[in-house]
N, CA, C and O atoms as a DFTB+ gen file, in Angstrom:
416 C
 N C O
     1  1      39.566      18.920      -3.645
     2  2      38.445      18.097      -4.028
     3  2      37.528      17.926      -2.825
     4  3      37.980      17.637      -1.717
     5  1      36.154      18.121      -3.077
     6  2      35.457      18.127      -2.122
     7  2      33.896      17.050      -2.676
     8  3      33.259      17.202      -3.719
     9  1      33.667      16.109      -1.676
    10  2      32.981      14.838      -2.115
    11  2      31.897      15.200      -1.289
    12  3      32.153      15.280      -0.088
    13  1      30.503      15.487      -1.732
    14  2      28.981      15.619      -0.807
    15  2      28.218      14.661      -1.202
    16  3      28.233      14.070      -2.282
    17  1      27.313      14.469       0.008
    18  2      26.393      13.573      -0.306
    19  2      25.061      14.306       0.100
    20  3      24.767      15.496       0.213
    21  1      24.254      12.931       0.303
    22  2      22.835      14.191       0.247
    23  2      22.643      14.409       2.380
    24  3      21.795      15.145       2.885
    25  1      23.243      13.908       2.862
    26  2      23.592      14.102       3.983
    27  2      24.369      15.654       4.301
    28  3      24.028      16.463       5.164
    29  1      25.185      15.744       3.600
    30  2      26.110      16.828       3.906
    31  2      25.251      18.310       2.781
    32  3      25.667      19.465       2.699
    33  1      24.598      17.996       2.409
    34  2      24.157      19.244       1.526
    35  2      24.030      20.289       2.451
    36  3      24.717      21.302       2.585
    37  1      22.591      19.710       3.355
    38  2      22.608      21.369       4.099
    39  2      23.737      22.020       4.954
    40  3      23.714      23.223       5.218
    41  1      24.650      21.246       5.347
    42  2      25.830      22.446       5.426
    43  2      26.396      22.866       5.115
    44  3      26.934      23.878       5.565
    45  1      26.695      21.997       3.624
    46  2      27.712      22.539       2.099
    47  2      26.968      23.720       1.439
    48  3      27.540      24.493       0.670
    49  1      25.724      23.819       1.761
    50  2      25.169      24.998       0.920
    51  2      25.578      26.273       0.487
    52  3      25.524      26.791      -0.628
    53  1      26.026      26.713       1.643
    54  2      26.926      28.285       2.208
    55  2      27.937      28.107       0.776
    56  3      27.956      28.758      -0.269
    57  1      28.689      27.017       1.204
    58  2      30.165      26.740       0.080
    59  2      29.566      26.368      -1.244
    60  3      30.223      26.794      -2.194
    61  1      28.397      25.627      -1.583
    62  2      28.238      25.515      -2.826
    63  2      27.660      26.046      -3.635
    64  3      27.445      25.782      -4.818
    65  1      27.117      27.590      -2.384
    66  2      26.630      29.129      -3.371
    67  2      28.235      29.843      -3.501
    68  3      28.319      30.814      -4.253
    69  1      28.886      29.602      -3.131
    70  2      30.085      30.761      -3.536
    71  2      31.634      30.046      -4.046
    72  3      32.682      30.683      -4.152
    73  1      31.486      28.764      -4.285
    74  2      32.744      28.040      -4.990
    75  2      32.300      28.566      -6.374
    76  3      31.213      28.647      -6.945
    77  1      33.732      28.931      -6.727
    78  2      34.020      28.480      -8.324
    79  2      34.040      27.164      -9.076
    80  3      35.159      26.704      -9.300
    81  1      33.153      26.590      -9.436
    82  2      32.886      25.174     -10.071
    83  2      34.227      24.876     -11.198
    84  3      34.690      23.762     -11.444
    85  1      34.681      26.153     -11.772
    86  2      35.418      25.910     -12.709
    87  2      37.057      25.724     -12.322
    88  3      38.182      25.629     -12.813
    89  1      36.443      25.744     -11.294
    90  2      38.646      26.090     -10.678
    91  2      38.770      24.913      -9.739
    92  3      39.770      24.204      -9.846
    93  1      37.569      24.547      -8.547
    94  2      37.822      23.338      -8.067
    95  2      36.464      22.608      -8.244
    96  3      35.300      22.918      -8.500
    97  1      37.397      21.148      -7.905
    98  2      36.257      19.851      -8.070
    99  2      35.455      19.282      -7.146
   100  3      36.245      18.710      -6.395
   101  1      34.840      19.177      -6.922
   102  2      33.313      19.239      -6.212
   103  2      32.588      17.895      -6.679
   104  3      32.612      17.916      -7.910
   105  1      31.910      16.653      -6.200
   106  2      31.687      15.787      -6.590
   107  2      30.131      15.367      -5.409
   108  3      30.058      15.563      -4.196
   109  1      29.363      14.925      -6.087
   110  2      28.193      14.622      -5.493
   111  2      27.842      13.181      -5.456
   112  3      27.195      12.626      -6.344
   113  1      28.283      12.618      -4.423
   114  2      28.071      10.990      -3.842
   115  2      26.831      10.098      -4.021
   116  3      26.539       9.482      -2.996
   117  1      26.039       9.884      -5.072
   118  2      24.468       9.072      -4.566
   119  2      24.148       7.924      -3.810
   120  3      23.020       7.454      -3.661
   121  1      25.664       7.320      -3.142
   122  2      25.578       5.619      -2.824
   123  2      26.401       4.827      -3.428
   124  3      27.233       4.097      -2.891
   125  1      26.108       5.001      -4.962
   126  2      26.782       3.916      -5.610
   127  2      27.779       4.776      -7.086
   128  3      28.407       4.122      -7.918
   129  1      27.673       6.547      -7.081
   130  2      28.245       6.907      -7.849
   131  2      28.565       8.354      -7.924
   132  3      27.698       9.228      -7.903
   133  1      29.924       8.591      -8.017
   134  2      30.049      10.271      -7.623
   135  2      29.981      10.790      -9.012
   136  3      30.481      10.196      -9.968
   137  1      29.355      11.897      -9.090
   138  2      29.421      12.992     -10.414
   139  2      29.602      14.195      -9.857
   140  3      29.069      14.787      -8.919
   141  1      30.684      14.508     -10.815
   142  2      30.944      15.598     -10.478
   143  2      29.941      16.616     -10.893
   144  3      29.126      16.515     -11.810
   145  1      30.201      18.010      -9.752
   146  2      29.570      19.178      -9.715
   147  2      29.835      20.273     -10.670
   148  3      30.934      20.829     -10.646
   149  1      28.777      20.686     -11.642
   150  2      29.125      21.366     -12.861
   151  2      28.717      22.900     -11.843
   152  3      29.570      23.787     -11.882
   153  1      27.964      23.053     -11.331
   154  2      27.042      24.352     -10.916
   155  2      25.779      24.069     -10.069
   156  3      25.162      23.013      -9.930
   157  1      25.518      25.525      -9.441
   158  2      23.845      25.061      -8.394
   159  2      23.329      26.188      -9.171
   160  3      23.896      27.210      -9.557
   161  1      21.888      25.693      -9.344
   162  2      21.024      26.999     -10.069
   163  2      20.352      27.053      -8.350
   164  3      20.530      26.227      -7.455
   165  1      19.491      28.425      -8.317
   166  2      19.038      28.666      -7.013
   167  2      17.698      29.296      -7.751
   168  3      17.742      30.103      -8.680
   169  1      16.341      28.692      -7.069
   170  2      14.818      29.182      -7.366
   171  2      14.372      30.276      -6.706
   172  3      13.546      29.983      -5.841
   173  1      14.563      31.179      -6.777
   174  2      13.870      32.276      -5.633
   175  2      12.571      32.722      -5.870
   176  3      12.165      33.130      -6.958
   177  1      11.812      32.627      -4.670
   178  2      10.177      33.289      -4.975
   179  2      10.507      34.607      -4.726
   180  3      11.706      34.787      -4.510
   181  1       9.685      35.733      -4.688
   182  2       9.772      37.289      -4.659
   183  2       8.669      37.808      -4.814
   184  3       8.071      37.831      -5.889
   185  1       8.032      38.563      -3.152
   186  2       6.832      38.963      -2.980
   187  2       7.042      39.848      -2.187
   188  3       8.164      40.023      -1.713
   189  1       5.707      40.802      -1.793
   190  2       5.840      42.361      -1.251
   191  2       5.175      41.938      -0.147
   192  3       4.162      41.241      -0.211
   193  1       5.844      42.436       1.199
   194  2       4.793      42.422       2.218
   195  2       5.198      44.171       3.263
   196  3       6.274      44.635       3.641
   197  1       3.415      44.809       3.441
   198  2       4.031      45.855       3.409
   199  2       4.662      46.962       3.146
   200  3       5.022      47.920       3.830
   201  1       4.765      46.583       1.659
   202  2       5.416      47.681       0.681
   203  2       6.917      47.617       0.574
   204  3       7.512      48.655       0.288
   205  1       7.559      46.550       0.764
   206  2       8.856      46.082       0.902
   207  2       9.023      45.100      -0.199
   208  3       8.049      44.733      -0.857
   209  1       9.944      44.764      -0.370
   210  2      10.009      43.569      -1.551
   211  2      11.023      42.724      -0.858
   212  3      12.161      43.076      -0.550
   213  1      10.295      41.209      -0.590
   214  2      11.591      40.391      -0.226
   215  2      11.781      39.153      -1.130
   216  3      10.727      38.758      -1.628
   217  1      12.971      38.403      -1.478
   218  2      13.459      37.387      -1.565
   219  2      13.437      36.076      -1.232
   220  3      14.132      36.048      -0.217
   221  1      13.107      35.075      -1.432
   222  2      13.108      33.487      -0.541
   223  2      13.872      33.047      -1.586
   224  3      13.783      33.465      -2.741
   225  1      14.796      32.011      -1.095
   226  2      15.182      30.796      -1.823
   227  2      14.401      29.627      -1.919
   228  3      14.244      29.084      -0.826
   229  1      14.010      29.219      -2.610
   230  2      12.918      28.154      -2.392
   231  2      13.388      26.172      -2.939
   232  3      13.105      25.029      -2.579
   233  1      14.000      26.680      -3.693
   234  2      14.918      25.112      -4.680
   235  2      16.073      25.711      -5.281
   236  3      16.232      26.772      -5.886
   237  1      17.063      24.498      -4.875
   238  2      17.958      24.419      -5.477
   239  2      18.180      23.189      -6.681
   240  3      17.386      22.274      -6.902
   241  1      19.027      23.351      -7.139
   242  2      19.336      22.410      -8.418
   243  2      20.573      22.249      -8.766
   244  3      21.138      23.164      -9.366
   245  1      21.130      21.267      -8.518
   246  2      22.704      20.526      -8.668
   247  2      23.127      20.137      -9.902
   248  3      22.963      18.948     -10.173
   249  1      23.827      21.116     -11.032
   250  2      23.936      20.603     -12.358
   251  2      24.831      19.566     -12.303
   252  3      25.937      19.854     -11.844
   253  1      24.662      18.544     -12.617
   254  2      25.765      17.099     -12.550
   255  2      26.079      17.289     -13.871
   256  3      25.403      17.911     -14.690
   257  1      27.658      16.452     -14.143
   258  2      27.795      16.233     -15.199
   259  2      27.380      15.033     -15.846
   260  3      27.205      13.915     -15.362
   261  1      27.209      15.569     -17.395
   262  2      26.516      14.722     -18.272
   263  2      25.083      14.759     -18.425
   264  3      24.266      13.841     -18.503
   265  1      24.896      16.481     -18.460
   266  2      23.796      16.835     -18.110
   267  2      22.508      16.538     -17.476
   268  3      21.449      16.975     -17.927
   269  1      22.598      15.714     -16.310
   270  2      22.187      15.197     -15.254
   271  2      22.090      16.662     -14.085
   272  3      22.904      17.580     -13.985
   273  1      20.632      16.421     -13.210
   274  2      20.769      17.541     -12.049
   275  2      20.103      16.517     -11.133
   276  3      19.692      15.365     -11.277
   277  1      20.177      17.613      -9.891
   278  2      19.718      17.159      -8.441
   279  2      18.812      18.243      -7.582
   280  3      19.055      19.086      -6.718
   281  1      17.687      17.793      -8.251
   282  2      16.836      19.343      -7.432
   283  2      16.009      18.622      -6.060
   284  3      15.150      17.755      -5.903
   285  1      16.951      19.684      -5.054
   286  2      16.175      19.857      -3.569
   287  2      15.930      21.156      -2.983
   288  3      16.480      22.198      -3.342
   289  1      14.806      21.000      -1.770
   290  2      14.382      21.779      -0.960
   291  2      13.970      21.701       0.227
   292  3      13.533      20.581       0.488
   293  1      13.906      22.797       1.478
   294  2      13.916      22.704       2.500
   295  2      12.467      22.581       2.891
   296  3      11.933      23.651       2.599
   297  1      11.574      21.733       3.434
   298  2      10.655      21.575       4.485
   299  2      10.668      21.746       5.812
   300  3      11.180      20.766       6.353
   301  1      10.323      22.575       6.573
   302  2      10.414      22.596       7.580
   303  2      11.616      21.817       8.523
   304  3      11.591      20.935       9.380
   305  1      13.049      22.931       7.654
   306  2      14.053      22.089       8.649
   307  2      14.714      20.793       7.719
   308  3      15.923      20.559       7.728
   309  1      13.848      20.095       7.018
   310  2      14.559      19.348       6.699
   311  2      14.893      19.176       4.819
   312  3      14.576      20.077       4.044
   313  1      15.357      18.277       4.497
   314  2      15.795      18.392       3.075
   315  2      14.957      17.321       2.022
   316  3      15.018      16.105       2.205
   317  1      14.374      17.768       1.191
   318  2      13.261      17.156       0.499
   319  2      14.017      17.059      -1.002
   320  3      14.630      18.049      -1.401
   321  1      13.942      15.502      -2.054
   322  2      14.338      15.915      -3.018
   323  2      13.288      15.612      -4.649
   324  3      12.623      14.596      -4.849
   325  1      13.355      16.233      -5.153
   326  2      12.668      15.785      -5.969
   327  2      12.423      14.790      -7.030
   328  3      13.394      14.742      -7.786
   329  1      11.534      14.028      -7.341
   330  2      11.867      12.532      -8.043
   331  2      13.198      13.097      -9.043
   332  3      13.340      14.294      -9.296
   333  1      14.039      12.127      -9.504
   334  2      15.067      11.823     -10.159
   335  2      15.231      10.460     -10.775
   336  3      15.523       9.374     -10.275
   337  1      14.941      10.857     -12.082
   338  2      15.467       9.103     -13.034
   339  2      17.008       8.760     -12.424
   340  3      17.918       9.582     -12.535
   341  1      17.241       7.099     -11.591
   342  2      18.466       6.411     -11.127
   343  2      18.769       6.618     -12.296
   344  3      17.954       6.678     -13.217
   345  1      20.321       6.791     -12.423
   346  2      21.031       6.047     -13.748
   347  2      22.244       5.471     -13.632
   348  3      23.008       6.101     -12.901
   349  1      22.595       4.667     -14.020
   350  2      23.706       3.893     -13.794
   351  2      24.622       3.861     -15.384
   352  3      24.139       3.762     -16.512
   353  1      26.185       3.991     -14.954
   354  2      26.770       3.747     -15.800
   355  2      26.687       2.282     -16.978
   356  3      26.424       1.132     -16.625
   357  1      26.971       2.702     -18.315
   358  2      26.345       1.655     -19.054
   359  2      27.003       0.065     -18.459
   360  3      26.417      -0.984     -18.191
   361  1      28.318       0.404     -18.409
   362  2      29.143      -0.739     -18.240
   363  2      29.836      -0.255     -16.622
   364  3      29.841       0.919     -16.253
   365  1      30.352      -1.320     -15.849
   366  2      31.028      -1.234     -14.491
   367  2      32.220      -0.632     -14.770
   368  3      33.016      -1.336     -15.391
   369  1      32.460       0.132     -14.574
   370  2      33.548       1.310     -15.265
   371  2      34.970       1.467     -13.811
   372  3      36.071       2.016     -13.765
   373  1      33.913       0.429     -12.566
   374  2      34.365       1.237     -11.041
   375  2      34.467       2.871     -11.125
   376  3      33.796       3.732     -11.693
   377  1      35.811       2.885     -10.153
   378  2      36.127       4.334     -10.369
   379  2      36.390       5.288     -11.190
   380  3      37.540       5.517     -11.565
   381  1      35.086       6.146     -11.675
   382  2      35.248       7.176     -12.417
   383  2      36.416       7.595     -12.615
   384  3      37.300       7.396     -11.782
   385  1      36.714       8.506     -14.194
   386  2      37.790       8.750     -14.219
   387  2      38.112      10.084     -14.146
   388  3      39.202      10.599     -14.395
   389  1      36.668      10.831     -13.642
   390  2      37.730      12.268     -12.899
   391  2      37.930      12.426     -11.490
   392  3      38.298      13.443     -10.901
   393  1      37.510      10.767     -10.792
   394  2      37.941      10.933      -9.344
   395  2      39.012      10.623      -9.233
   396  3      39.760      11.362      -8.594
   397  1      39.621       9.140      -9.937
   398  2      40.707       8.412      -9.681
   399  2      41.805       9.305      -9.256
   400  3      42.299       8.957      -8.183
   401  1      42.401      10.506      -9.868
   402  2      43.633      11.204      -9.515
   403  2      43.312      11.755      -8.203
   404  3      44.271      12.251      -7.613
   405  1      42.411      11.776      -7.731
   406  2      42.250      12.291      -6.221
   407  2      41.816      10.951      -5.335
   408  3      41.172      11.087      -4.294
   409  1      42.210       9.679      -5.818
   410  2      41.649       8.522      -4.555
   411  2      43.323       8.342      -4.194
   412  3      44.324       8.472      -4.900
   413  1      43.119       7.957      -2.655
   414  2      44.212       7.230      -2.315
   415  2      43.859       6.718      -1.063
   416  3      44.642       5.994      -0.448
């Protein structure tokens, strides 16, 4: 089990282009609530310079569960995210119940 926040993204990136989402659990921290990690979609621009064709990554997007996402991107160095409706569980539920088997 592996718990990120928006602190730790840009170095989890590497690992959260090449984990299997379906085999381990992966959970994304906002402050006040972890959801787990369904998948990252990745935005790539793609333009010719030169007569070459290259690639950029430009946004990423954090499928949360409960069909909830988390789309960010890099600015110069640093990590930018894009507005996101807060949502909070209906009722105080505390600890989720696909973390609990991994708290101790």
């Amino acid at each position: 089990m592996i718990t990120i926040n928006s602190d730790s993204l840009e170095i989890t990136l590497d690992l959260l282009k090449s984990i299997d989402f379906k085999q381990h659990n992966v959970y994304f921290n906002d402050g006040t609530y972890s959801y787990q990690v369904n998948g990252l979609n990745i935005q790539y621009e793609d333009f010719e310079v030169n007569g070459m064709f290259q690639r950029l990554e430009t946004r990423f997007q954090l499928l949360l569960n409960g069909a909830d996402h988390l789309e960010f991107y890099f600015d110069r160095g640093q990590i930018k995210f894009s507005p996101r409706k807060a949502t909070t569980p209906v009722t105080d539920i505390g600890m989720p119940p696909e973390v609990a088997p991994y708290h101790f």
